[in-house]
PABAZA-613890 format. One record per residue (C-alpha): x, y negated, z negated; residue in three letters. Coordinates in nm, 4 decimals, m for minus. Layout:
N
         px         py         pz   res
          X          Y          Z   ALA
...
END
This chain:
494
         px         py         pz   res
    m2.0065     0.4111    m0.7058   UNK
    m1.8883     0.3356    m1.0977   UNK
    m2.1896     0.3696    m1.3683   UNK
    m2.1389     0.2661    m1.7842   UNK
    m2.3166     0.0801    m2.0684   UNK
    m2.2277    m0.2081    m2.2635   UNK
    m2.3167    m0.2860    m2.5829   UNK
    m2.2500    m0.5828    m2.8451   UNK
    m2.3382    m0.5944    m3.2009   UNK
    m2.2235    m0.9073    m3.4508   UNK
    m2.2441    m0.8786    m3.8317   UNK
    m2.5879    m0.7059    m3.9713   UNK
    m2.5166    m0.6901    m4.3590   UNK
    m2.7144    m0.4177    m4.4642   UNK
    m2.6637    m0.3417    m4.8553   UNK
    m2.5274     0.0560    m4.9623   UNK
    m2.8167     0.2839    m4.9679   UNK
    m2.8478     0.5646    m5.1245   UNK
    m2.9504     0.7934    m4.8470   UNK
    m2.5925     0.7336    m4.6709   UNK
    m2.3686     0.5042    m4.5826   UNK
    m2.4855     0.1313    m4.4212   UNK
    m2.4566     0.0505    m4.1410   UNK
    m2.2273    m0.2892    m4.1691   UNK
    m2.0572    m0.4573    m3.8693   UNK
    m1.8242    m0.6929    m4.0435   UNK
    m1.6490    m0.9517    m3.8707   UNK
    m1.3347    m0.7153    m3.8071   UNK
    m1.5529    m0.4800    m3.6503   UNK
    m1.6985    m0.7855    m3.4422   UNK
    m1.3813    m0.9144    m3.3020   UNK
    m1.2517    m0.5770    m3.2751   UNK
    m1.5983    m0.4437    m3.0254   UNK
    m1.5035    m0.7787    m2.8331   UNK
    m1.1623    m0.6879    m2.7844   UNK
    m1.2257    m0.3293    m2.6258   UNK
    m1.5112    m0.4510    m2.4196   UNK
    m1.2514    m0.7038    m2.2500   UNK
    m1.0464    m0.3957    m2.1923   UNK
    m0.7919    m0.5633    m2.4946   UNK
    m0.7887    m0.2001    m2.6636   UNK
    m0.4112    m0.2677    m2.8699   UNK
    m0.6016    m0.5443    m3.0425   UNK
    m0.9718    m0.4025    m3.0455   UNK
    m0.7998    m0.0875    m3.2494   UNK
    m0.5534    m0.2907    m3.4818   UNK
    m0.8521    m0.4574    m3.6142   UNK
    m1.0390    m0.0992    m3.6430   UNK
    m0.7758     0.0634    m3.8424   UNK
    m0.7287    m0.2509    m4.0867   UNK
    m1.0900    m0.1857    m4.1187   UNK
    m1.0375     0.2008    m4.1638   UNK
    m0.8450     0.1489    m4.4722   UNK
    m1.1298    m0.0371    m4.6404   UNK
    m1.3913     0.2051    m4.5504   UNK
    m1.2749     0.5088    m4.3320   UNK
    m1.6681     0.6380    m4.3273   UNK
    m1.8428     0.3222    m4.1920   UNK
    m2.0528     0.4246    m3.9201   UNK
    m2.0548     0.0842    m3.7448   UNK
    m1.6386     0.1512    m3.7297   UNK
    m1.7408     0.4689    m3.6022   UNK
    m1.9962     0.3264    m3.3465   UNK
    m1.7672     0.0481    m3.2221   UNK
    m1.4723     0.3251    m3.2251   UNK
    m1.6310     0.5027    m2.8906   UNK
    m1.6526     0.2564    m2.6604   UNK
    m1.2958     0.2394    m2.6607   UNK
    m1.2780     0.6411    m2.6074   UNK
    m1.5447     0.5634    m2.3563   UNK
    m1.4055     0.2762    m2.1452   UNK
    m1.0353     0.4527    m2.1479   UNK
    m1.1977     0.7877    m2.0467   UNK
    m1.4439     0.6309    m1.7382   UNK
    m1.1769     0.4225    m1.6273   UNK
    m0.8573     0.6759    m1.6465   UNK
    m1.0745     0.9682    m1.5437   UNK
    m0.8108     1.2026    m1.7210   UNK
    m1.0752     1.4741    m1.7652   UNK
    m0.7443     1.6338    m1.9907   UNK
    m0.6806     1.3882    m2.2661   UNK
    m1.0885     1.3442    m2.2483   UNK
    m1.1153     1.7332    m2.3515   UNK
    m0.8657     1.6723    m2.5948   UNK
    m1.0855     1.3918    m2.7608   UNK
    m1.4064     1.5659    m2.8124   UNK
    m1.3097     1.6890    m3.2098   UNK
    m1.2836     1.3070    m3.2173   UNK
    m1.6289     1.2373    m3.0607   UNK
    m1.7846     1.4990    m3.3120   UNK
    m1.6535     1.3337    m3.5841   UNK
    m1.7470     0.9963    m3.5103   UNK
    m2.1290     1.1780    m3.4094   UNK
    m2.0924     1.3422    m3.7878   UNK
    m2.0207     0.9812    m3.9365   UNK
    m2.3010     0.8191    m3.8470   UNK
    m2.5452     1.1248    m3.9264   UNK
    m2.3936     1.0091    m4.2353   UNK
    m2.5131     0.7080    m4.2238   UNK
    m2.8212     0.5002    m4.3454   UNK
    m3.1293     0.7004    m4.2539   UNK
    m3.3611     0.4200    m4.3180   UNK
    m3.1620     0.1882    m4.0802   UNK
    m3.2999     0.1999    m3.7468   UNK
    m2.9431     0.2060    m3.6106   UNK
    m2.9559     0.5672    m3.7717   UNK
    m3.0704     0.7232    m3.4798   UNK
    m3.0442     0.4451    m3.2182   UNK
    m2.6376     0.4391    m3.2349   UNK
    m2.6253     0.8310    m3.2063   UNK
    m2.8438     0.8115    m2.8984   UNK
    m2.5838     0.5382    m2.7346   UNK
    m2.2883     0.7733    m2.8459   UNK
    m2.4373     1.0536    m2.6508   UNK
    m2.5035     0.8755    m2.3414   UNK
    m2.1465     0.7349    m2.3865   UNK
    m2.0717     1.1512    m2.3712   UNK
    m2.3332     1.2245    m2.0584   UNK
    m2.1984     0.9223    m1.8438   UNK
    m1.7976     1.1188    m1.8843   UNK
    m2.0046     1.4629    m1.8798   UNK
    m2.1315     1.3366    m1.5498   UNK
    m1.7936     1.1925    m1.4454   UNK
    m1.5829     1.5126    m1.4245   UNK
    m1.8942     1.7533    m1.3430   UNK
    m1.9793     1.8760    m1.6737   UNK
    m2.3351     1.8830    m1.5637   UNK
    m2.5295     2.0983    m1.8117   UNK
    m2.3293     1.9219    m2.1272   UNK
    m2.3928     1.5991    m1.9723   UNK
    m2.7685     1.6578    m1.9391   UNK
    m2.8112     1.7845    m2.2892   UNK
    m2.6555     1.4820    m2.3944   UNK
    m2.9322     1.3117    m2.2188   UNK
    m3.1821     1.4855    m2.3785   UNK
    m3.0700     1.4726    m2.7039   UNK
    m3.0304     1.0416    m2.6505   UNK
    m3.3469     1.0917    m2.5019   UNK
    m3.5503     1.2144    m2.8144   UNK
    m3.3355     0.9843    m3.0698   UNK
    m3.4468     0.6912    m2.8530   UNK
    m3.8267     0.8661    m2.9073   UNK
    m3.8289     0.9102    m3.2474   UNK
    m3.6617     0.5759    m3.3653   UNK
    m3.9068     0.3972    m3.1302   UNK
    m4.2182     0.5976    m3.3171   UNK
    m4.0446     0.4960    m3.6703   UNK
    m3.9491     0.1356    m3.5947   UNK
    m4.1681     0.0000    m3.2777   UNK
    m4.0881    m0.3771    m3.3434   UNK
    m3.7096    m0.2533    m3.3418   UNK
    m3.6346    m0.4108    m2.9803   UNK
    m3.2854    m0.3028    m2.8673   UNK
    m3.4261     0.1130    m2.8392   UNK
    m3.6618    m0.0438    m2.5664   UNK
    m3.3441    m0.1351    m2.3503   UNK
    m3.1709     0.1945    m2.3929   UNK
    m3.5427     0.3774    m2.2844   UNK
    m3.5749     0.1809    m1.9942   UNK
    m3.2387     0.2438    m1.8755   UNK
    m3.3157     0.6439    m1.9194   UNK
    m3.6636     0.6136    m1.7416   UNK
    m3.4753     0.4523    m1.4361   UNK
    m3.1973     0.6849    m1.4203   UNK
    m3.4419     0.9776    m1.4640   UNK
    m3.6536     0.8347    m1.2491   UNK
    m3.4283     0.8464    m0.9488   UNK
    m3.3997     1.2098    m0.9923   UNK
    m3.4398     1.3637    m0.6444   UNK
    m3.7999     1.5695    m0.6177   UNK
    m3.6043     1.8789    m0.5381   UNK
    m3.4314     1.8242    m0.8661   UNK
    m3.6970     1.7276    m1.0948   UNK
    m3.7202     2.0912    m1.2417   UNK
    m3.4441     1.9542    m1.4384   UNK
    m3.6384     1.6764    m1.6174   UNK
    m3.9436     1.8415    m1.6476   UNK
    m3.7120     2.1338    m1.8264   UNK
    m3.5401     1.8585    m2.0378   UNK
    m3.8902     1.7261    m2.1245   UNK
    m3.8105     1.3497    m1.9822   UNK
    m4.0391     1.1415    m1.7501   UNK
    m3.9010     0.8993    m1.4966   UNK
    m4.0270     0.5464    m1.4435   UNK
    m3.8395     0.2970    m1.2474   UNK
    m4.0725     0.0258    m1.2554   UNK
    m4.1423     0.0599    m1.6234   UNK
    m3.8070     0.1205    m1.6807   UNK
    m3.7004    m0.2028    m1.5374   UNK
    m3.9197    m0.3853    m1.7161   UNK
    m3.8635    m0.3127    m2.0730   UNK
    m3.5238    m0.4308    m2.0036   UNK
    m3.6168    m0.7166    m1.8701   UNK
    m3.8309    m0.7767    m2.1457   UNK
    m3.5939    m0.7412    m2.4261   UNK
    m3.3093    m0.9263    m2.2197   UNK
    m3.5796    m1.2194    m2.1825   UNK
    m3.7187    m1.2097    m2.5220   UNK
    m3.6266    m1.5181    m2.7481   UNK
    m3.4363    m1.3038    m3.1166   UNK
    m3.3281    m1.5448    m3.3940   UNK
    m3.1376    m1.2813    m3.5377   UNK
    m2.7678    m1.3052    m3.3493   UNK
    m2.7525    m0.9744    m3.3711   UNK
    m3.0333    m0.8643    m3.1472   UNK
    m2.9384    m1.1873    m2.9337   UNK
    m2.5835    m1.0635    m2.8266   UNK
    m2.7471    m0.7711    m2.7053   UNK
    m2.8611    m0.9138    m2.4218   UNK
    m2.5900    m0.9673    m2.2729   UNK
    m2.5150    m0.5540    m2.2332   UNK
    m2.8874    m0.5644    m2.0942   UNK
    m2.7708    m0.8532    m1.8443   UNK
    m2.5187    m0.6016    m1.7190   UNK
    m2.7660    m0.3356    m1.6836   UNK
    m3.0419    m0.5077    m1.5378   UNK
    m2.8242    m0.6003    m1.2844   UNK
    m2.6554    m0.2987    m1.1708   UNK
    m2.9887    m0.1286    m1.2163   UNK
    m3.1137    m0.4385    m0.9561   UNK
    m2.8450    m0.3388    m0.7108   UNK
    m2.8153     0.0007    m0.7249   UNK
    m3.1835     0.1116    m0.7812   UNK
    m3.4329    m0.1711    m0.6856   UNK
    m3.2019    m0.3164    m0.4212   UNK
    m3.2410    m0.6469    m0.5305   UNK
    m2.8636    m0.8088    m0.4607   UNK
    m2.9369    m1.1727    m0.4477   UNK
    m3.0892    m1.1113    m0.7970   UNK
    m2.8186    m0.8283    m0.9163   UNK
    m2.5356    m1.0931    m0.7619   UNK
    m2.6476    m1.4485    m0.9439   UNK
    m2.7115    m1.2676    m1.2383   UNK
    m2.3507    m1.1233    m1.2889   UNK
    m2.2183    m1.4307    m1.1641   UNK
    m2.3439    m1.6358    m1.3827   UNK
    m2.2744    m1.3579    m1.6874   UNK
    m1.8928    m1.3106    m1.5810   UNK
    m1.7431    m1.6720    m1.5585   UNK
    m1.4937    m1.5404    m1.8036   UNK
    m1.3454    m1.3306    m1.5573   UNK
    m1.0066    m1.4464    m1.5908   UNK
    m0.9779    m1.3721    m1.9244   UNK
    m1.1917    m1.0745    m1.9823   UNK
    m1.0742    m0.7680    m1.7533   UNK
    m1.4266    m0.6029    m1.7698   UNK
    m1.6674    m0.8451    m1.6657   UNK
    m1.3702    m0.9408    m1.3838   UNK
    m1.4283    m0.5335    m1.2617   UNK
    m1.8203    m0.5940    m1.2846   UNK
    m1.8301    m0.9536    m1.1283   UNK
    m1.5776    m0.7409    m0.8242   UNK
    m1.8267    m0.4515    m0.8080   UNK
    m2.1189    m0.6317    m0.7608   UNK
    m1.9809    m0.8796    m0.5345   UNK
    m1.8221    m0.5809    m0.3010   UNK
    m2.1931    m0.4115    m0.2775   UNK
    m2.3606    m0.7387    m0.1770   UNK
    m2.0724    m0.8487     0.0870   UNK
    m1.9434    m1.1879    m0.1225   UNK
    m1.5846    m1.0220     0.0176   UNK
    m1.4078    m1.3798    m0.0298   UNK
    m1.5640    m1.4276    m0.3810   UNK
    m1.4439    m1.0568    m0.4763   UNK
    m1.0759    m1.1286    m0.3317   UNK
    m1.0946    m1.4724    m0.5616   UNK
    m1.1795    m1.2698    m0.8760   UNK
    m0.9296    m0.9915    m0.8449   UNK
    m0.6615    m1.1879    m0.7560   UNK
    m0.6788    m1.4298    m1.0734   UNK
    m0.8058    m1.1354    m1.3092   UNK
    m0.6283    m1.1161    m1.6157   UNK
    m0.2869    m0.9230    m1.6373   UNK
    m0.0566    m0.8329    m1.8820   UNK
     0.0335    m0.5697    m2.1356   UNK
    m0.2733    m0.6814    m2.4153   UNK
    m0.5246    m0.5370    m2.0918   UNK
    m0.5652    m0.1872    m1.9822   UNK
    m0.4381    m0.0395    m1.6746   UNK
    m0.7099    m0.0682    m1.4420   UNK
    m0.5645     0.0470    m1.1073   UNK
    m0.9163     0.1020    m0.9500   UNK
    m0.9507    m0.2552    m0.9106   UNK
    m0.6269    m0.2394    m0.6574   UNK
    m0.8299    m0.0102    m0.4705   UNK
    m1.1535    m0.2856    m0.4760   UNK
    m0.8915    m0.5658    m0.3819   UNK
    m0.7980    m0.3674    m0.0748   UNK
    m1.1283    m0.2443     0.0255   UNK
    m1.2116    m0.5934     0.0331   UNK
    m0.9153    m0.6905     0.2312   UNK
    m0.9958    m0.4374     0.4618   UNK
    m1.3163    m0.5556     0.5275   UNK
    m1.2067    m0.9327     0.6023   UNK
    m0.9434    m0.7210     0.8289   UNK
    m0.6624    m0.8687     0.6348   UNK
    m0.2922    m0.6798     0.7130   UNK
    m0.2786    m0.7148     0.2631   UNK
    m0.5530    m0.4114     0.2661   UNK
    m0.2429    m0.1593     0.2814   UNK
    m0.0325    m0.3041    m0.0205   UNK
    m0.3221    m0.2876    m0.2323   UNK
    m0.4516     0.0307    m0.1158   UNK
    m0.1259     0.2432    m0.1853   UNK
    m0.0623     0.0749    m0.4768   UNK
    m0.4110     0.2659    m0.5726   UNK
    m0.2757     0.5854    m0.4629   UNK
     0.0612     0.5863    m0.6486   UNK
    m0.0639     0.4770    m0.9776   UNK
    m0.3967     0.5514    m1.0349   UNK
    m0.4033     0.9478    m1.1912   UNK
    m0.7483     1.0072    m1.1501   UNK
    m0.9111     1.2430    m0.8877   UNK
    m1.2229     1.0511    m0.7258   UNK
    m1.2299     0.7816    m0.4366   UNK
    m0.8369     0.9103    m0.3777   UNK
    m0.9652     1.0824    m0.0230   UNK
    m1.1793     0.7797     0.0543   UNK
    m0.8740     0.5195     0.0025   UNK
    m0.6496     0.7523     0.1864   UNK
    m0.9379     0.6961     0.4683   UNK
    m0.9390     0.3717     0.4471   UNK
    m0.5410     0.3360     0.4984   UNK
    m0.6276     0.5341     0.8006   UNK
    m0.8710     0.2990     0.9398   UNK
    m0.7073    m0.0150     0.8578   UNK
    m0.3879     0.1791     1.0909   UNK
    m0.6318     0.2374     1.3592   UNK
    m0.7741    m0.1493     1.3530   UNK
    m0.3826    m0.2413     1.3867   UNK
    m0.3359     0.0163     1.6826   UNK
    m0.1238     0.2470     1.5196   UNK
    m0.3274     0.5585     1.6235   UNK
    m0.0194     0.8277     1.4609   UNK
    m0.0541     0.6633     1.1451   UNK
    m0.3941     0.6826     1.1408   UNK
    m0.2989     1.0600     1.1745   UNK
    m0.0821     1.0734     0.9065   UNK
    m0.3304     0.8975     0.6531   UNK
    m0.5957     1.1742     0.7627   UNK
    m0.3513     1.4620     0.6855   UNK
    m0.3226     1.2789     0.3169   UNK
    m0.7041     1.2776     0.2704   UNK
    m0.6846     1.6672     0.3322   UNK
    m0.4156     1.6998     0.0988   UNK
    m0.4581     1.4592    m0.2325   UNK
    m0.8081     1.3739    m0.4331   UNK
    m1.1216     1.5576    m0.5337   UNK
    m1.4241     1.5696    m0.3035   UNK
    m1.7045     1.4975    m0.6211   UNK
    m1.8179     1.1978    m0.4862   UNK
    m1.9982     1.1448    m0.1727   UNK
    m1.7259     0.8730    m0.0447   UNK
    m1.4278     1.1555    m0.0500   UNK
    m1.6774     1.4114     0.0996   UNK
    m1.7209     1.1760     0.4365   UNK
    m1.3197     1.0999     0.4191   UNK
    m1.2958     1.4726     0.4212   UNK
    m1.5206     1.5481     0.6412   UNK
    m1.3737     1.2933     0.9139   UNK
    m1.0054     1.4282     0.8490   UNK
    m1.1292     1.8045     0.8715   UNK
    m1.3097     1.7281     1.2168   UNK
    m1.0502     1.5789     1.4157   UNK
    m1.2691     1.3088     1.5542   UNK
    m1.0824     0.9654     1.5639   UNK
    m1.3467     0.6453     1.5029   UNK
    m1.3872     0.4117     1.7757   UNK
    m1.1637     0.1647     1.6740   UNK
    m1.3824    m0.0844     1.8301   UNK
    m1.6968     0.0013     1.6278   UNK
    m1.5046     0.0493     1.3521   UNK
    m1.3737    m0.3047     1.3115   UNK
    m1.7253    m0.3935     1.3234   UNK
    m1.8582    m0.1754     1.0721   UNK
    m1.5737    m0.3162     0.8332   UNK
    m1.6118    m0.6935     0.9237   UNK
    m2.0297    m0.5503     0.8401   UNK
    m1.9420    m0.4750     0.5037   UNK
    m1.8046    m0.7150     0.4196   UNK
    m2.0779    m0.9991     0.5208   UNK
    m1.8722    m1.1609     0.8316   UNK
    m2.2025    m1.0695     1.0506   UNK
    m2.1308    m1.2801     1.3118   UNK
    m1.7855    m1.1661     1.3816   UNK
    m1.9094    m0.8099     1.4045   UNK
    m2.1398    m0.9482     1.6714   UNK
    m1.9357    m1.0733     1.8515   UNK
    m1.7456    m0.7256     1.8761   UNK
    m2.0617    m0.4742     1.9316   UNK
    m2.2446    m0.7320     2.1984   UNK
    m2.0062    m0.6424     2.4639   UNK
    m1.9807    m0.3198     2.4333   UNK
    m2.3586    m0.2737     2.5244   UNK
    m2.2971    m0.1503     2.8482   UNK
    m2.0144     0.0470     2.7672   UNK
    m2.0000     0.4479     2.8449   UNK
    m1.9041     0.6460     2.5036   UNK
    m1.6505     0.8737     2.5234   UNK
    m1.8844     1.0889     2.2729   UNK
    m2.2304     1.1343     2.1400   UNK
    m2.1441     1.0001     1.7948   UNK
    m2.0288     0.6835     1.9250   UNK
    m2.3344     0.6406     2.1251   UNK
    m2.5279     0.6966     1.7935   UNK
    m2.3145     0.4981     1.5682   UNK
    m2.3029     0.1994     1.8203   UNK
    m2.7267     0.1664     1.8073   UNK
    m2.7578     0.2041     1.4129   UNK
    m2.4377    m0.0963     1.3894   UNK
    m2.6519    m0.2913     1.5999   UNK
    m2.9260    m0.2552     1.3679   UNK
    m2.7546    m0.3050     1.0319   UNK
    m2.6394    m0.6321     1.1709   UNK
    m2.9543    m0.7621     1.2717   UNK
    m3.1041    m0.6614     0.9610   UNK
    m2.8579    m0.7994     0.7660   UNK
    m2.8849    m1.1737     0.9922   UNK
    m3.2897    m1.1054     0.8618   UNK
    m3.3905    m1.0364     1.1832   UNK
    m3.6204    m0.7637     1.1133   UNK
    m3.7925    m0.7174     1.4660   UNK
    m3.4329    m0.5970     1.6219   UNK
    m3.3261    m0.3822     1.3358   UNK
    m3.6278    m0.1706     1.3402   UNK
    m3.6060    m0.1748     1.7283   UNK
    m3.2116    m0.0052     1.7015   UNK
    m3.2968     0.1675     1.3974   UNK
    m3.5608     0.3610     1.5732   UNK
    m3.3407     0.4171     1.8496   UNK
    m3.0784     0.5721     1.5734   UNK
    m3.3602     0.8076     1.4451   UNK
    m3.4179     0.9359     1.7912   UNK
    m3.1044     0.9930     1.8991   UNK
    m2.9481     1.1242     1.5808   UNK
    m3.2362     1.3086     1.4061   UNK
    m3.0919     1.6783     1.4420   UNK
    m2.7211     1.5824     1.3586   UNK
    m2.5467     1.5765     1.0087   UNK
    m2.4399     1.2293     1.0604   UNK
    m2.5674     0.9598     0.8060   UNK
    m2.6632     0.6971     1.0937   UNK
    m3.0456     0.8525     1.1085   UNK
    m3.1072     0.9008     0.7472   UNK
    m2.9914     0.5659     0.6845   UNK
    m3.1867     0.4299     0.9382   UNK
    m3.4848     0.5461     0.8056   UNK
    m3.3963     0.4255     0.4568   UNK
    m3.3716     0.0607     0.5861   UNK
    m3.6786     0.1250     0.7742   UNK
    m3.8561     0.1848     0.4729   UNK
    m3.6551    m0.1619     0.2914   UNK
    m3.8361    m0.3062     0.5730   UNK
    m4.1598    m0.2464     0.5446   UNK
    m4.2120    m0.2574     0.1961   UNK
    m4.0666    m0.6112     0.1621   UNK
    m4.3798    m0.6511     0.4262   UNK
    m4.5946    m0.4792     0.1938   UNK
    m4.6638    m0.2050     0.4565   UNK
    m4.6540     0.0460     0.1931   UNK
    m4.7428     0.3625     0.3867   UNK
    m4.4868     0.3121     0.6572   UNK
    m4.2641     0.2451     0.3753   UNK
    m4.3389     0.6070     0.2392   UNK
    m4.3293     0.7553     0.5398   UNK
    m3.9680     0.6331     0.6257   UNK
    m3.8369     0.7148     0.2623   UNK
    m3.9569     1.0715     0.2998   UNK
    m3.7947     1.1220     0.6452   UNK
    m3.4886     0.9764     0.5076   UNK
    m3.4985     1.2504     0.2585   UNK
    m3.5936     1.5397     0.4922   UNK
    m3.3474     1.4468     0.7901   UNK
    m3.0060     1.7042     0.8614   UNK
    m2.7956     1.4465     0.6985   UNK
    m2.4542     1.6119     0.5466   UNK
    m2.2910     1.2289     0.4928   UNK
    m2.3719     1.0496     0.1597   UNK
    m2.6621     1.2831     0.1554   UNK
    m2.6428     1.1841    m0.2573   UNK
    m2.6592     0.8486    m0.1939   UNK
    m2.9046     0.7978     0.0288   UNK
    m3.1714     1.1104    m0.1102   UNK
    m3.1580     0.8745    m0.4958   UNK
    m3.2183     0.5515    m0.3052   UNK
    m3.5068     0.6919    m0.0522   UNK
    m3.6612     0.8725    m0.4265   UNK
    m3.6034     0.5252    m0.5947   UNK
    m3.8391     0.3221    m0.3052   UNK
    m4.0830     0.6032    m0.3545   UNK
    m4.0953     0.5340    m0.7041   UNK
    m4.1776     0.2140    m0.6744   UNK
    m4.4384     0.2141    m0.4559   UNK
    m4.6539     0.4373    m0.7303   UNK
END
């Protein structure tokens, strides 16, 4: 899955000081910080170097400067020319240590520039950089909050580190207790929610709220599990989509992880094009995941055109996979051979999606096409239709033990999906039991909806109980995944 901050300043006239440079965000800068974050970046950095040759040492031109190193870096994922940037990170970092001391976007715009660095530390596995970064954001945040505690827009970027932190895995936490940084989901949540409620009648404070929108509701999705919320929050935030490439990739991302397949398919297709945007070829892979799901014969066009163009080295296995799969659904069982010899052969395995497409190509195993179609018409919200393919099949004799497995926990993910809570927890039990001492996923995500379950019923020490197993089963499939979200339901049931 894709994580990055957004941030929006307007024009804060701030008179030269003598302690350093101000920090001034004229309307240049404005326009120009508007233009990058709609992925715009020829016309976002003509308006930066105008205002370069009126005042090359402005820290706000510095400050606005990275997110357009940042966006191009997360969404390229050319961990080369990134490498070859850093001198240029450093000295936009030494700029604003330049700047104002007495502002309190002294230390609160290094802090965003080095979680800007962590989230592309993170990205190409530069783990021990990336969590220094953290740290270092971490204490800015601190100190600014202790010097200026009615300065609101620190509050947002703390609560977004206490959530992130706080999903830290307790095998793991050595790492944040050695960093020094305590994890809070709940609290986390809420001082973002507070600032991105708050009434500011200074419009540059206001604006901000809009990057805590974003946040709030990824941070919904991803951590609290919240989609209805995450989902009519972005979609009311991203109405722009046709003319702003970034908020289309955001409205698309959200919409994908809470099955609105037909609404994603809308957005992508009428997303804004042309040589003013940035090539953004990883929303060609989103189109045809979401054809895919609707079983639509368009998933392949979209798909390769992923593969060909996009230069990157994550979710390359998994769309390889997926090529695979949509060959199987069509009956084409050699092709679906072919594909699985390309997952070996192209992509990275970082992320947990290309370690399962790995892992199936590697094992030799071919999916039940049958179940299969299910599990993609399942993703992508057409419950019914799955239904009416698994129903059938009850009686059926599985070839192998997998199947057997994987056919219970489908059952249950549709049910639980249709809110009918009393079947789900019937065929995710079954799951557990059968597939408790295998690597597969289907028992450790069982487990994890079990413990949804019973916490949305306020049964909180089932709910523990379930998150722990879902921790502690064999499970070798989006082990990464599943461990953050079981840690983030433990969190908040403190």
């Amino acid at each position: 899955m894709k994580r990055f901050v957004l941030l929006l300043f307007t024009f804060f006239p701030i008179l030269a000081h003598a302690e350093g440079q101000a920090y001034v965000f004229t309307p240049n800068i404005v326009e120009a910080y508007h233009h990058i974050m709609a992925l715009r970046f020829d016309k976002g950095l003509a308006l930066l170097e105008s205002e370069k040759k009126l005042n090359p040492s402005s820290p706000a031109l510095a400050f606005v400067s990275d997110y357009h190193y940042f966006l191009k870096s997360f969404i390229n994922e050319d961990v080369k020319k990134f490498e070859e940037e850093i001198s240029e990170f450093n000295k936009r970092l030494d700029l604003l240590k330049k700047g104002d001391k007495s502002s309190p976007y002294y230390d609160y715009c290094q802090a965003e520039l080095l979680v800007h660095q962590a989230a592309l530390r993170f990205k190409f596995r530069d783990y021990v950089r990336g969590a220094n970064n953290v740290r270092d954001a971490y204490k800015l945040i601190e100190t600014n909050i202790k010097k200026f505690p009615n300065f609101k827009p620190h509050y947002k970027s703390m609560g977004m580190l206490e959530v992130l932190v706080g999903t830290v895995p307790p095998k793991f936490s050595w790492v944040t207790d050695l960093l020094g940084m305590q994890g809070d989901i709940n609290a986390g949540m809420k001082k973002i929610d507070d600032f991105r409620q708050a009434p500011f009648i200074n419009p540059e404070t206001e604006m901000l709220k809009e990057e805590a929108l974003f946040m709030y509701s990824f941070l919904q999705l991803h951590i609290v599990k919240e989609k209805e919320e995450a989902w009519k929050d972005i979609e009311a935030a991203t109405r722009d989509y046709k003319t702003n490439l970034l908020h289309c990739y955001a409205r698309a991302s959200v919409g994908l992880h809470c099955k609105k397949t037909d609404e994603v398919i809308y957005t992508l297709n009428n997303r804004p094009r042309g040589k003013e945007y940035a090539r953004f070829h990883f929303l060609e892979y989103m189109l045809g995941t979401a054809y895919l799901f609707k079983q639509d014969s368009l998933a392949a066009i979209h798909l390769k055109t992923f593969v060909t163009f996009f230069k990157g080295e994550n979710y390359i296995k998994e769309a390889y996979q997926k090529l695979a799969w949509n060959s199987l659904c069509n009956g084409d069982e050699n092709k679906y051979l072919i594909y699985m010899g390309l997952v070996k052969r192209y992509g990275k395995d970082n992320v947990d999606e290309d370690k399962q497409a790995l892992r199936e190509a590697e094992s030799g195993e071919i999916p039940e096409p049958r179940i299969l179609r299910s599990r993609l018409l399942f993703d992508g919200g057409y419950y019914e239709k799955a239904l009416s393919i698994l129903l059938p099949l009850e009686s059926e004799k599985w070839k192998s033990r997998r199947d057997a497995v994987e056919y219970t926990y489908r059952l249950g993910r549709v049910y639980h999906e249709k809110k009918d809570e009393s079947k789900a927890l019937v065929y995710y039990v079954k799951t557990v039991d059968q597939g408790k001492n295998d690597p597969w996923y289907f028992a450790a995500n069982s487990s994890l909806n079990m413990g949804y379950i019973y916490e949305g019923r306020g049964e909180k020490a089932l709910a523990r109980q379930y998150y722990t197993q879902a921790m502690n089963l064999p499970n070798d499939e989006y082990k990464t995944s599943i461990n953050q979200k079981a840690k983030a339901g433990l969190e908040r049931l403190k």
